[in-house]
N, C-alpha and C positions, 0 to 999 in steps of 0.2 A: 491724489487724483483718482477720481472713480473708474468704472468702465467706459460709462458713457462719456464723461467729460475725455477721456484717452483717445476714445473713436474720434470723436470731435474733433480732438486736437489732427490724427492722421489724416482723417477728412482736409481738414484747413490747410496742411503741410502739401498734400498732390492739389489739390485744385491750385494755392497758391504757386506750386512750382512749377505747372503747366501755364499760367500767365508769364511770367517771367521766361519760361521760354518761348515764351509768342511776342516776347520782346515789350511785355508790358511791366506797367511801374504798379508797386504797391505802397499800402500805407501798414505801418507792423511794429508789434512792440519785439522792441529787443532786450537785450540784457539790459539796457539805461534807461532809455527813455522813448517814446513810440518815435519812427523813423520813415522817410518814404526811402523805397528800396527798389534795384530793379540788379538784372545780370550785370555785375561787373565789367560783364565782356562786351555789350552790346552795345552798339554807338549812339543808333538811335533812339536806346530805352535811356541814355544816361542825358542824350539833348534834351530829352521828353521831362526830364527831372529838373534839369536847366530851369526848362521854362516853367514851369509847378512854383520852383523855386522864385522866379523873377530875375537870376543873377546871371552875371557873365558866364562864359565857359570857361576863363582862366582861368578861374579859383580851382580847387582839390576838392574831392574827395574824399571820403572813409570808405573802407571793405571790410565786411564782416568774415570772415571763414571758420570753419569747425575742428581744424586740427594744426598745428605747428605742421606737417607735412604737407599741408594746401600752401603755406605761406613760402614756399620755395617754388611754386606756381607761377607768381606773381614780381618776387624781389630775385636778385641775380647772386645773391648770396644771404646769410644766417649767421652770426654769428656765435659759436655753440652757448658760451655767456648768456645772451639772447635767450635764444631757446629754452633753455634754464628759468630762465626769469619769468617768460609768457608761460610755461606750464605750472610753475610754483605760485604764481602769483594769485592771492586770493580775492581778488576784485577784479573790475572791469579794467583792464591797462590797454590803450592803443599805442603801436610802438609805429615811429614813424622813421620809413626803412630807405636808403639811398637806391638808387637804379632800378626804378619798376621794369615789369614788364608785361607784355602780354594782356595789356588791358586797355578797354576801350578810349579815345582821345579826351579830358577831360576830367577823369577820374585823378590819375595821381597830376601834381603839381606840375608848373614850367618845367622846373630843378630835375623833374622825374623824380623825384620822391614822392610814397605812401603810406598813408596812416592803413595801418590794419590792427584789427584789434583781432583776438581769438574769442569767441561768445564758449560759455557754456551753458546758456540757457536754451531747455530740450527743446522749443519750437523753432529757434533759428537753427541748433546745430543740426538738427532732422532736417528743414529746408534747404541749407546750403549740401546738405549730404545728397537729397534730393536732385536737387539740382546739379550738382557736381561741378559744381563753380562759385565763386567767390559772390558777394552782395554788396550792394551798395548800402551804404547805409551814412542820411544824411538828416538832419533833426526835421520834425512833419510842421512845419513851417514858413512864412515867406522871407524870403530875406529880411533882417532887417526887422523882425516881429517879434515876438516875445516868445521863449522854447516853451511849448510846451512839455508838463511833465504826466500828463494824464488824458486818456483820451480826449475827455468832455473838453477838454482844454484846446483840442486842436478846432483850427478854423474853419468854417463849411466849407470857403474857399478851395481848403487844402482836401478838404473827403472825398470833393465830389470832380477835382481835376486826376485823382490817381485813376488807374484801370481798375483796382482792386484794394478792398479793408478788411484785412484780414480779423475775423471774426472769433476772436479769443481775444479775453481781459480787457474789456472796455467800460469794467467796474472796479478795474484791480488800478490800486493808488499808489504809484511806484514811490517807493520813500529813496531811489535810488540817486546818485547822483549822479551826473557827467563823468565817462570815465577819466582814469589821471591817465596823462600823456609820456612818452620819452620819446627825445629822437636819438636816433644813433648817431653815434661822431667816428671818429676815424679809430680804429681796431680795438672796436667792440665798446669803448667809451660810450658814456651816452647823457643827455642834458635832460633833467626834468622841464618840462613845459608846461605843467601842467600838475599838480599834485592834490 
């Protein structure tokens, strides 16, 4: 990455994290695949996603964060196992954690369980650091429609209901897949869902 494409990237990182704290939603590639995204904490930015989406409130969520220490933010325990696993692991892994907390109505499931994935890619993990809170992160799509895996692929539908498009890789062709999933079971066990 050049200079100028680096500024760029800073540039996109503050303006997107000053919408999101205005409680607005974006649309944004993440480590998988482009996602709309707003504060994990915010009520209203995550209703706002609801309706983008077309779907119930019932359903869950994903959250994005930048470090295995945000993720104690959110869940009411870790299990060290765990921890382990999300920093070795060398792909995209969401672990999906018993007893949220501290996040907006919506977000984690009935059960109060959360899928949170750890990104390491430098535009999300700058923006959650940014922001200093956790992201939502749900595929840029309507319920029910086909994921897309590439910007061109998302639907006008979907461009022009977010507040904001974040304006990086909207030529870059993610060869990436859906991350694999695990949930955690009871002392520290855990089920693939997803692999």
């Amino acid at each position: 990455m050049d200079n100028s494409q680096h500024e760029h990237m800073l540039a996109e990182i503050e303006k997107t994290a000053s919408i999101l704290r205005q409680g607005g939603t974006i649309l944004y590639p993440t480590d998988t695949i482009w996602g709309i995204g707003c504060d994990a904490t915010n009520q209203k930015a995550v209703e706002k996603i609801y309706k983008i989406k077309q779907r119930v409130l019932d359903k869950s969520l994903l959250i994005l964060v930048d470090s295995v220490q945000r993720i104690y933010n959110y869940v009411t325990y870790v299990d060290p196992l765990i921890e382990d696993l999300v920093q070795s692991f060398d792909r995209p892994l969401t672990v999906i954690y018993p007893n949220a907390k501290n996040l907006a109505k919506g977000v984690a499931a009935a059960d109060r369980s959360i899928g949170i994935r750890m990104v390491r890619d430098e535009f999300c993990r700058q923006l959650i650091g940014k922001l200093d809170k956790a992201i939502v992160s749900t595929s840029a799509n309507i319920s029910g429609a086909a994921t897309p895996f590439r910007f061109q692929q998302i639907s006008e539908e979907v461009k022009v209901a977010v507040d904001y498009v974040v304006d990086l890789y909207h030529d870059k062709i993610s060869g990436l897949k859906p991350s694999r999933i695990i949930r955690i079971k009871d002392k520290g066990d855990f089920e693939v869902i997803r692999s």
